[in-house]
Rosetta silent file (secondary structure, phi, psi, omega in degrees, C-alpha in Angstrom):
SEQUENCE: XXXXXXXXXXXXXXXXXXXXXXXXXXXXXXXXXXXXXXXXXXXXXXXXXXXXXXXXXXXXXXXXXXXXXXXXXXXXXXXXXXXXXXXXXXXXXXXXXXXXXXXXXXXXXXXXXXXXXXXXXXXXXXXXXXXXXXXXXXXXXXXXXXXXXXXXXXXXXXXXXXXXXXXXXXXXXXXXXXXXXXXXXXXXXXXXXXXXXXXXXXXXXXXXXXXXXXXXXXXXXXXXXXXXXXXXXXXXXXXXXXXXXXXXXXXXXXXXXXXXXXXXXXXXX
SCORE:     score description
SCORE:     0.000 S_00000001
   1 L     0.000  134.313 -171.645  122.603   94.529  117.315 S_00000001
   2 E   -87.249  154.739  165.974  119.415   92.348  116.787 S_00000001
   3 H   -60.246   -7.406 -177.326  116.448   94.182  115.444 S_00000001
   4 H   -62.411  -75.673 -154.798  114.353   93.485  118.958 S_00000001
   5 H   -63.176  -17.475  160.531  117.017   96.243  120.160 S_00000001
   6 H   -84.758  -40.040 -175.400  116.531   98.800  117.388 S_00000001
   7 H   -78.696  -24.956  174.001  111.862   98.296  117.626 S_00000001
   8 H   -78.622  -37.085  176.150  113.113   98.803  121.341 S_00000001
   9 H  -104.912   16.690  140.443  114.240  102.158  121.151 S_00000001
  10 H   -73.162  -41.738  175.746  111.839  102.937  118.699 S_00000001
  11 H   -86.408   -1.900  153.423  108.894  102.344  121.044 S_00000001
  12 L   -72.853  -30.649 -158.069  110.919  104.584  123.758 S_00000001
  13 L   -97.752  -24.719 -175.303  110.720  107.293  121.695 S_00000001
  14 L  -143.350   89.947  175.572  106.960  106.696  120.426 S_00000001
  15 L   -49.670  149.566  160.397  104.998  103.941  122.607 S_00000001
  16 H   -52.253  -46.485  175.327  102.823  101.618  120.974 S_00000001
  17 H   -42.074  -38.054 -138.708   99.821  103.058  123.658 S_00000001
  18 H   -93.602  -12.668 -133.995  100.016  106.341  122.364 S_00000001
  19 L  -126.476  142.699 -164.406   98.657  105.254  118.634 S_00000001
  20 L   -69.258  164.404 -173.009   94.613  105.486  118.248 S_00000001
  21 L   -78.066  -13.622  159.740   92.522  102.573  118.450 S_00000001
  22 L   -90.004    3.427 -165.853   92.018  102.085  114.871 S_00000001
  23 L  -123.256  160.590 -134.645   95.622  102.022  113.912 S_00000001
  24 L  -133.007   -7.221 -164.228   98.106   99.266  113.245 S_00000001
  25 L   -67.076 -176.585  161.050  101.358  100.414  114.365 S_00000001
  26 E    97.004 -150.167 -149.269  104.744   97.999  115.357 S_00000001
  27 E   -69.578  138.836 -157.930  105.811   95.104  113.829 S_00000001
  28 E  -109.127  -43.446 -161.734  104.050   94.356  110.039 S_00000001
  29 E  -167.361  139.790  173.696  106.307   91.212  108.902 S_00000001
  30 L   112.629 -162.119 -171.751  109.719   89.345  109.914 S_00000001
  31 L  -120.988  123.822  171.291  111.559   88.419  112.573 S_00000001
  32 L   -81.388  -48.588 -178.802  113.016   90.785  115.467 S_00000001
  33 L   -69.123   27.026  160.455  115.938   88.328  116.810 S_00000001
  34 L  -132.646  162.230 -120.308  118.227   88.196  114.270 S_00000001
  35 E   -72.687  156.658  156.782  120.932   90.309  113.855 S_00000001
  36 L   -68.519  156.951 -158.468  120.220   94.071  111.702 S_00000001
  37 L  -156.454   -3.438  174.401  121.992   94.056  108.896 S_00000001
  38 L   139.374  174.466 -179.875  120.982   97.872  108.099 S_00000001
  39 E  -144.387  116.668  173.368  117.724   99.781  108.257 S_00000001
  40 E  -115.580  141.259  178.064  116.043  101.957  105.616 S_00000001
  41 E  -100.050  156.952  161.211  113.487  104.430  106.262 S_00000001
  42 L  -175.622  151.852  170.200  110.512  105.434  104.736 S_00000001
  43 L   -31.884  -86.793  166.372  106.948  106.832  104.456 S_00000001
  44 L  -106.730  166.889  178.279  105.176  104.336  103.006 S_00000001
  45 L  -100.660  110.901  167.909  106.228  100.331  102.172 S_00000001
  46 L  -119.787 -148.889  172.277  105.714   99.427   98.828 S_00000001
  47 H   -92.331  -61.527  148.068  107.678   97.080   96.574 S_00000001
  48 H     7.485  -76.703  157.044  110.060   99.506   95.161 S_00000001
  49 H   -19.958  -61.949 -177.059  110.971   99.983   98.537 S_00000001
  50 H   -56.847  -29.442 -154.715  111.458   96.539   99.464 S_00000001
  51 H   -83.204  -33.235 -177.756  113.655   96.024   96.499 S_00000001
  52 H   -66.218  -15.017  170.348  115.672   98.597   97.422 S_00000001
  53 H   -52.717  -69.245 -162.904  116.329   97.279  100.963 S_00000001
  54 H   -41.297  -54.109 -139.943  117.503   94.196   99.521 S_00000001
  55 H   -72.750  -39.093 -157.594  119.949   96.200   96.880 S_00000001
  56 H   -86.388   -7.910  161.471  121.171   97.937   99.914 S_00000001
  57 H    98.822   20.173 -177.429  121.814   95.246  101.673 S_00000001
  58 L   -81.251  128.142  151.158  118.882   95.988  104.559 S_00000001
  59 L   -91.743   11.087 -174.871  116.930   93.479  106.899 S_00000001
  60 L  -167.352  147.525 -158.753  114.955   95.624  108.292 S_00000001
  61 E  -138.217  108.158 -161.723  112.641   98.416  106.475 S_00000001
  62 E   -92.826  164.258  141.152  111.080  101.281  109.627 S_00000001
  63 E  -147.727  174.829  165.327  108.126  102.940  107.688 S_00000001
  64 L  -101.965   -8.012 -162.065  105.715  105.317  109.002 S_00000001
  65 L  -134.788  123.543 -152.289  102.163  104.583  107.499 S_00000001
  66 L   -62.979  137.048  154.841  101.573  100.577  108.730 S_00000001
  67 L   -86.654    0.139 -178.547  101.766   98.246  105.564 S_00000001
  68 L  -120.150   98.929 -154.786   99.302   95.836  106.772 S_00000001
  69 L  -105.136  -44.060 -177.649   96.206   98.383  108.041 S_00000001
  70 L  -119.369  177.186 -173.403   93.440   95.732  107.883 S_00000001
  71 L   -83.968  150.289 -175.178   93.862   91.961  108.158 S_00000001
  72 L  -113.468  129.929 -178.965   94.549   89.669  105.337 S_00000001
  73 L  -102.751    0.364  146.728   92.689   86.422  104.781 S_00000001
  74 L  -135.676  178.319  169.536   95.694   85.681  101.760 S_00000001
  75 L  -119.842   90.299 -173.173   99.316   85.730  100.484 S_00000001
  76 L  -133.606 -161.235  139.314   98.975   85.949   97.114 S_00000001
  77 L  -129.413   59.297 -172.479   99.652   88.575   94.452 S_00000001
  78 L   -72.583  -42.451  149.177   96.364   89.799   93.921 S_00000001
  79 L  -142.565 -167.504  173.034   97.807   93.781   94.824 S_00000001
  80 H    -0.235  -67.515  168.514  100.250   95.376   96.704 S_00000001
  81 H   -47.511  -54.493 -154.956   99.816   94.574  100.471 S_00000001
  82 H   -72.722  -35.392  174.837   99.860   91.030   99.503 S_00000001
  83 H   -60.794  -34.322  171.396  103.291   91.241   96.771 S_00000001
  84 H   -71.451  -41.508  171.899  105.066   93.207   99.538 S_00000001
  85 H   -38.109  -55.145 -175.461  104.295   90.524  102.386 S_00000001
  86 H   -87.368  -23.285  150.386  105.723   87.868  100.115 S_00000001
  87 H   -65.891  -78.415  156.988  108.483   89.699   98.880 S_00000001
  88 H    -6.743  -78.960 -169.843  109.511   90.811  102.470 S_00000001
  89 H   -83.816   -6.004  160.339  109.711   87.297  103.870 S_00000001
  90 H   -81.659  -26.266  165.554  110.854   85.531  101.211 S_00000001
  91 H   -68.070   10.111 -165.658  114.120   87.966  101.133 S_00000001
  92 L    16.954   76.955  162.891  113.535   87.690  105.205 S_00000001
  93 L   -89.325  163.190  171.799  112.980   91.647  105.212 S_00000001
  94 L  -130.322  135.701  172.683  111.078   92.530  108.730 S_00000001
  95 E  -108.246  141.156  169.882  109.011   95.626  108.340 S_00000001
  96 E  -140.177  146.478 -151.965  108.194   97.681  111.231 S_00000001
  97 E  -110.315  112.314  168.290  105.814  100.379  111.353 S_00000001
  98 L  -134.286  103.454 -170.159  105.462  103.773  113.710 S_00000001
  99 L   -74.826 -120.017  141.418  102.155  105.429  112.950 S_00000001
 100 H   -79.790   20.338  168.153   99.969  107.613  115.490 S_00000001
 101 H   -89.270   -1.633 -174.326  101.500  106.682  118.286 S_00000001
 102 H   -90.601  -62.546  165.043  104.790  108.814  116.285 S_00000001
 103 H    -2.651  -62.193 -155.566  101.843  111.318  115.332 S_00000001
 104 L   -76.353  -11.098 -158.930  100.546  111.636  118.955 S_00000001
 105 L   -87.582  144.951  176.404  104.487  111.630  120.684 S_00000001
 106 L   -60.125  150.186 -148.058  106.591  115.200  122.023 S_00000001
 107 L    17.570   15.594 -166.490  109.074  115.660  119.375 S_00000001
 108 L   -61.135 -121.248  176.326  107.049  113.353  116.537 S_00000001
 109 L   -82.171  -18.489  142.654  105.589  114.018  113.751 S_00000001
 110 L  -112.995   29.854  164.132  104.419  117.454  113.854 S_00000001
 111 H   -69.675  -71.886  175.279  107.315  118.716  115.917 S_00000001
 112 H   -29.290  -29.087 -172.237  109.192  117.977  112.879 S_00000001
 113 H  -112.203  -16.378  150.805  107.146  120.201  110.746 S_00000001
 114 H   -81.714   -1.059  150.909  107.078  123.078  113.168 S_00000001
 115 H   -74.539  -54.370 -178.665  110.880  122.633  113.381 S_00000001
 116 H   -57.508  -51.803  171.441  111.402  123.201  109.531 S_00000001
 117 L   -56.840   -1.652 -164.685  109.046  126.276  110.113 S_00000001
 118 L    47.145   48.671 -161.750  110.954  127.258  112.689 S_00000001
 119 L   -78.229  149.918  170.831  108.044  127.657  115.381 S_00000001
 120 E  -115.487  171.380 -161.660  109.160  128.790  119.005 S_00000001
 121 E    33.903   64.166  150.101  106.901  127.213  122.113 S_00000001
 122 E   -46.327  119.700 -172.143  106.100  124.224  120.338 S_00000001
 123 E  -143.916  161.436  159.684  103.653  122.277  122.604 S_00000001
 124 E  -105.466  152.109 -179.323  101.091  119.436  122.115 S_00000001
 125 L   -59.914  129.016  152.473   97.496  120.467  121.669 S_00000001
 126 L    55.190   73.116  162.691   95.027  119.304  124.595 S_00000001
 127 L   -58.746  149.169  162.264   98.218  116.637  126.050 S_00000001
 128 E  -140.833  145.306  151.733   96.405  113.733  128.025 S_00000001
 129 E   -62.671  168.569 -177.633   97.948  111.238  129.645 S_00000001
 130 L  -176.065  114.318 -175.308   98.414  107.667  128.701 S_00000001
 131 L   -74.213  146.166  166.945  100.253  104.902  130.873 S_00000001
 132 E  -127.302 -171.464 -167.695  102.535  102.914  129.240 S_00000001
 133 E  -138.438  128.717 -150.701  104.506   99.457  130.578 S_00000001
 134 E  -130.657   85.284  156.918  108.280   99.643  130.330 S_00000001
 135 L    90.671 -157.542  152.360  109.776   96.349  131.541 S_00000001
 136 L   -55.774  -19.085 -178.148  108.538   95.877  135.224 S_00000001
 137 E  -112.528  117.997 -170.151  107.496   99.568  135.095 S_00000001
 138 E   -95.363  141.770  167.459  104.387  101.334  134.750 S_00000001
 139 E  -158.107 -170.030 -163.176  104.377  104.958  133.923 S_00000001
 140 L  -103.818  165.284 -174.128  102.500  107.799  132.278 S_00000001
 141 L  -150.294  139.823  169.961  103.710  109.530  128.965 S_00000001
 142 E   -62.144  127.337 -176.540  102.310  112.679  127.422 S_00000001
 143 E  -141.826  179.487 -172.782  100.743  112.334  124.461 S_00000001
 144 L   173.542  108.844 -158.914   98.381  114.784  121.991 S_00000001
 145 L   -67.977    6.339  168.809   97.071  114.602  118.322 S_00000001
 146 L  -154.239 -164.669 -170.235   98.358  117.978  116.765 S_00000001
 147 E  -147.158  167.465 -166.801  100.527  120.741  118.039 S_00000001
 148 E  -125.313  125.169 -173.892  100.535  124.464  119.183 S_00000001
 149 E  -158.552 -157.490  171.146  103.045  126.845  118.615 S_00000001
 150 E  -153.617  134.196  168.870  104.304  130.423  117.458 S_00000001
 151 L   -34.372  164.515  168.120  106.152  131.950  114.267 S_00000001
 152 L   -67.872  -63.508  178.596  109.593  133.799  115.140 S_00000001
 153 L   -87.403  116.949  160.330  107.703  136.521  113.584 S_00000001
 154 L  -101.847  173.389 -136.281  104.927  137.377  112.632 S_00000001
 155 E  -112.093  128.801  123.704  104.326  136.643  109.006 S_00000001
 156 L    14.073  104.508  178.552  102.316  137.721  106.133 S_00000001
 157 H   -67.254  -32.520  164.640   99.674  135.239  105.292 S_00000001
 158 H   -14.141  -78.500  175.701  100.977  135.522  101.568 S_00000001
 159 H   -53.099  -38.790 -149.610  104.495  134.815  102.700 S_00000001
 160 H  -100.512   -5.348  159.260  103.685  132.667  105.321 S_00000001
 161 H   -76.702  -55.575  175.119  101.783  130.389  102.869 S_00000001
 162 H   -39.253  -31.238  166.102  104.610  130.797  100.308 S_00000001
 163 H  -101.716  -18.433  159.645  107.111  129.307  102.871 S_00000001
 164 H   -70.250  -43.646 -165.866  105.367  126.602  103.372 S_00000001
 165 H   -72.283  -17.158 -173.190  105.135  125.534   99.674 S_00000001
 166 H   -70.322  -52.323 -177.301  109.106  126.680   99.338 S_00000001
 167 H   -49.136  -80.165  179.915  109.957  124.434  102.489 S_00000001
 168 L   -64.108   -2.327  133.925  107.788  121.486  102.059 S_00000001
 169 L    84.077   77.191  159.938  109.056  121.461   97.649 S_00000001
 170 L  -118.952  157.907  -93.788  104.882  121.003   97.390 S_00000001
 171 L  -155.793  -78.063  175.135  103.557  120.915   94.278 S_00000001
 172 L  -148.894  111.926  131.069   99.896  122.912   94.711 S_00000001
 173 L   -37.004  110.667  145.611   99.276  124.085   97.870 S_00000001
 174 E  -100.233  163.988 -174.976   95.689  124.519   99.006 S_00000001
 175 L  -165.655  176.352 -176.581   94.159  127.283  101.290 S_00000001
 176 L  -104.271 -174.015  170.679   91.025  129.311  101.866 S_00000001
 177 L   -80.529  172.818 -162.666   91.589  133.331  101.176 S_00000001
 178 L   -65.106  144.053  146.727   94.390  135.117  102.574 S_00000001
 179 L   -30.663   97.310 -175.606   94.194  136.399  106.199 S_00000001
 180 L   -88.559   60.309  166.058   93.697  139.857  106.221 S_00000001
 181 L  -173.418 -173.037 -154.901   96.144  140.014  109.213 S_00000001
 182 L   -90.062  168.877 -148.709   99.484  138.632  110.386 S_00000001
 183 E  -135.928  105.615  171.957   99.812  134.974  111.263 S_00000001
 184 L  -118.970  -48.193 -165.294  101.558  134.430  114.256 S_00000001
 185 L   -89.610  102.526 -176.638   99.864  131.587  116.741 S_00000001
 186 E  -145.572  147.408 -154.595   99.324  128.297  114.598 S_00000001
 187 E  -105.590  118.507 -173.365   97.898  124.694  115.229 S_00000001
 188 E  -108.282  142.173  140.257   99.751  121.940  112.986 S_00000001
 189 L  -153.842  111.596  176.865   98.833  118.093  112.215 S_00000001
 190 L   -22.071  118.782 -143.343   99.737  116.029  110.289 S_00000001
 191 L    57.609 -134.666 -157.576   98.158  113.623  107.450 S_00000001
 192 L  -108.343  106.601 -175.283   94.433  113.962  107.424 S_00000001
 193 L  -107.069   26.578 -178.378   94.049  116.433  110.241 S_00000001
 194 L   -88.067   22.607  173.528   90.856  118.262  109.924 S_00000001
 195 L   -96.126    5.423  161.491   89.009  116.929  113.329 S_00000001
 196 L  -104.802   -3.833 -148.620   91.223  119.308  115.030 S_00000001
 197 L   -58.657  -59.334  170.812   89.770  122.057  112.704 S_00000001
 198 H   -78.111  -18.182  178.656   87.581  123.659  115.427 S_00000001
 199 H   -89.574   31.159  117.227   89.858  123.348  118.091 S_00000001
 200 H   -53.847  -58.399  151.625   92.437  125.366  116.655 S_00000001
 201 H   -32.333  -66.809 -139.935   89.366  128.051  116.352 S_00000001
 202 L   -72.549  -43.875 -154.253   88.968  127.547  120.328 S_00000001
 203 L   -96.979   32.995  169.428   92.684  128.004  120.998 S_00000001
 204 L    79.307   31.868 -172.959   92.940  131.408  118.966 S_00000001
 205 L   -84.666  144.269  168.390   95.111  129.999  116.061 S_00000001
 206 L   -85.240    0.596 -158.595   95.756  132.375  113.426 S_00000001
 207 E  -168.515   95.069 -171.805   96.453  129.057  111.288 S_00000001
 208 E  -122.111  156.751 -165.608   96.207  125.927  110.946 S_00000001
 209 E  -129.371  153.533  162.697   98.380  123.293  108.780 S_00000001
 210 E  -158.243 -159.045 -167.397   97.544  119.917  108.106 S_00000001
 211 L  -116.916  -12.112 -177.578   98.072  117.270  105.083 S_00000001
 212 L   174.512  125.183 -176.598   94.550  116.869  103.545 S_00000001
 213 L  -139.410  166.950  164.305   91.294  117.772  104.802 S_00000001
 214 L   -65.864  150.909 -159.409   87.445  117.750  103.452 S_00000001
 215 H   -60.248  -32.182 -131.786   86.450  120.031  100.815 S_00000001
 216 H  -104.452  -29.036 -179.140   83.185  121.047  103.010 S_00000001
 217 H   -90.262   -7.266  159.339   85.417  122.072  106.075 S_00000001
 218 H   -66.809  -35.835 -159.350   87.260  124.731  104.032 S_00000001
 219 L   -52.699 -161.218  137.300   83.667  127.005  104.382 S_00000001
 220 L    68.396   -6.074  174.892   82.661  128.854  106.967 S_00000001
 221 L  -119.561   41.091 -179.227   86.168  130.360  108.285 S_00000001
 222 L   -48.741  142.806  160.422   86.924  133.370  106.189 S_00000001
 223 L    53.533  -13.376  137.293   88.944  135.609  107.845 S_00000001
 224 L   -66.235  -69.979 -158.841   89.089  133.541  111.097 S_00000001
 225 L  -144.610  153.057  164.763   91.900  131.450  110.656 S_00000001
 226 L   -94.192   89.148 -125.979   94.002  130.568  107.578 S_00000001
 227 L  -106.965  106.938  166.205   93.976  126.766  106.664 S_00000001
 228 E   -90.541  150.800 -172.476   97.215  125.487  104.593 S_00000001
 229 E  -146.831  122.377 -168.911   96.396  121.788  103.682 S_00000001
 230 L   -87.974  -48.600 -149.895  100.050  120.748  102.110 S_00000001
 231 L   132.416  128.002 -160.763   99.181  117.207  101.157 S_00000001
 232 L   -56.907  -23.774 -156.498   99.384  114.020  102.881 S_00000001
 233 L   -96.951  -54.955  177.921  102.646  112.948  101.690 S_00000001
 234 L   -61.300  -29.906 -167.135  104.484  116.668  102.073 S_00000001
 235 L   -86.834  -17.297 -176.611  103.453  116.517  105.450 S_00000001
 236 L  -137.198   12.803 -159.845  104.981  113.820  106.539 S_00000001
 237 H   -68.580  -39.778  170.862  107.652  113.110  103.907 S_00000001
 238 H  -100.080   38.557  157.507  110.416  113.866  107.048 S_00000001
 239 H   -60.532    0.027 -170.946  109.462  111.301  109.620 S_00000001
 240 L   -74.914  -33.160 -178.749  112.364  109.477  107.689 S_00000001
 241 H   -84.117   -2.528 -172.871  114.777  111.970  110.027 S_00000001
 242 H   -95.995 -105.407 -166.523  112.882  111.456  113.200 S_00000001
 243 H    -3.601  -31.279 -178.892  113.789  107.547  112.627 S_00000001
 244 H   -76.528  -55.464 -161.306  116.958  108.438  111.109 S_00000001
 245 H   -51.550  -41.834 -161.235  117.658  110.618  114.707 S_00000001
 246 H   -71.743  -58.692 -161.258  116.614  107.793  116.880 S_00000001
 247 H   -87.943   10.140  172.716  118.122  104.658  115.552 S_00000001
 248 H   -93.024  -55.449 -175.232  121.825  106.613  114.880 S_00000001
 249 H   -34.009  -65.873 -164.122  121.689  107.499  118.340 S_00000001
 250 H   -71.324  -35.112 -157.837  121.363  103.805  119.584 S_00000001
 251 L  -151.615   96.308 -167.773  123.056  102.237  116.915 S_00000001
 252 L   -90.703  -50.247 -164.354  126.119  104.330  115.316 S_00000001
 253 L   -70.988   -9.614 -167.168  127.508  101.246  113.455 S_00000001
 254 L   -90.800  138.317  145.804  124.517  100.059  111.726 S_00000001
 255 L     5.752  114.698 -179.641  123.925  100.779  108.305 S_00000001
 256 E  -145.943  125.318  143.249  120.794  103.391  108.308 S_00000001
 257 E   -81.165  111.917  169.736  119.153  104.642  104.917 S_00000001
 258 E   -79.653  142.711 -169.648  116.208  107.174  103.550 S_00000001
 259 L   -74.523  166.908  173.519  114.845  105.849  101.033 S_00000001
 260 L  -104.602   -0.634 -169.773  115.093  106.918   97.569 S_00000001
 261 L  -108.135  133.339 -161.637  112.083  106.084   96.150 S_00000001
 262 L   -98.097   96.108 -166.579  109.598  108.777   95.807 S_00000001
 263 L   -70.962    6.883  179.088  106.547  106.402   97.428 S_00000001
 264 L   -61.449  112.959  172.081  103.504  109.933   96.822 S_00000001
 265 L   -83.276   -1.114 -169.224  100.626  108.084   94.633 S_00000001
 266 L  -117.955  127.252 -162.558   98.845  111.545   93.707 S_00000001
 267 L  -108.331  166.846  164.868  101.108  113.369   90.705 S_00000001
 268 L  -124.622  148.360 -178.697  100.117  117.038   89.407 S_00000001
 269 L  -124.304    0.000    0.000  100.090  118.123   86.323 S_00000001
């Protein structure tokens, strides 16, 4: 299977349309027509990463957060960006990248984290449409920057904070104070989600989760809604299984890898 045929049924599952106008996703570095040779997932691309493709014997490296976000006027190794680009094609790794449009997609990126909670009616927030071009065919695909949903139960805010840091292995948990009532109806997104912050207020959330938000947008909701903010990294640490889901489907025989390398720059003490 060439790697064209694996970035193709990645973009069925998340179009390149769906991803915000400021974003970066699909192909970062390489070549799609020659043959996969394995695939390792991961959050972010660093070198670590890279090296580990190569150990593993990998041509082709999915991440979710783009490595190339703004444009580069060198190839050098002045940091990061530029030492993975030239490590990546001189081992002729191809990186490919699914950002917000995996963010914005029905079963993406905060499906995934209302599946580990184990939310029932899982929906996207405000869906809109947004044609995409398949081939010869144009057609429309739902798409919607957070998600809506409901506990099995409802929960404790205590508890229902407590399973998120148990779930999500995070490290310090922020929140506002506790709810002083049960948490059932709650609005999730992923990374740095607090521009959905009032519209969770509008649609009656008892909750909202997201990965990092501004200090100034915890105020003002005491006792409205209860805001878990996990961390950017915790939040989005299993897109490696929506990628893993996709390209095993399509591809049984190929190689497929999560990475092992823990790529989170912010440590705790």
């Amino acid at each position: 299977m060439k790697i064209k045929e694996v970035i193709f049924a990645l973009e069925r599952f998340a179009p390149l349309p769906l991803q915000e106008s400021y974003d970066n996703a699909g192909l970062q570095v390489g070549l799609t027509e020659v043959e996969a040779s394995g695939a390792l997932l991961c959050l972010d691309v660093t070198e670590d990463v890279i090296e580990e493709a190569v150990s593993l014997g990998c041509n082709l490296v999915v991440s979710h957060h783009p490595l190339l976000f703004r444009g580069l006027k060198i190839i050098s190794d002045h940091n990061m960006i530029e030492r993975c680009v030239r490590k990546a094609i001189l081992n002729e790794v191809t990186i490919y990248s699914m950002h917000t449009n995996l963010d914005n997609a029905e079963d993406g990126v905060n499906f995934k984290i209302a599946e580990k909670l184990e939310m029932n009616q899982v929906r996207l927030l405000n869906s809109r449409p947004v044609r995409v071009k398949d081939g010869g065919h144009d057609f429309a695909v739902m798409a919607g920057s957070g998600i809506i949903g409901e506990l099995p139960q409802p929960e404790d805010s205590l508890k229902f904070l407590q399973r998120i840091k148990s779930v999500f292995h995070i490290e310090c948990l922020m929140h506002n104070e506790l709810l002083q009532r049960h948490i059932h109806k709650v609005v999730i997104c992923g990374g740095a989600g607090d521009f959905l912050l009032d519209e969770a207020l509008a649609q009656g959330a008892d909750a909202f989760l997201t990965g990092e938000m501004h200090y100034h947008n915890y105020f003002g909701h005491e006792q409205k809604m209860q805001i878990a903010v996990m961390g950017h990294y915790q939040s989005e640490q299993y897109t490696k299984e929506i990628f893993y889901s996709i390209i095993g489907d399509i591809c049984p025989e190929l190689p497929i890898y999560m990475t092992a390398v823990d790529t989170n720059p912010i440590k705790y003490l």
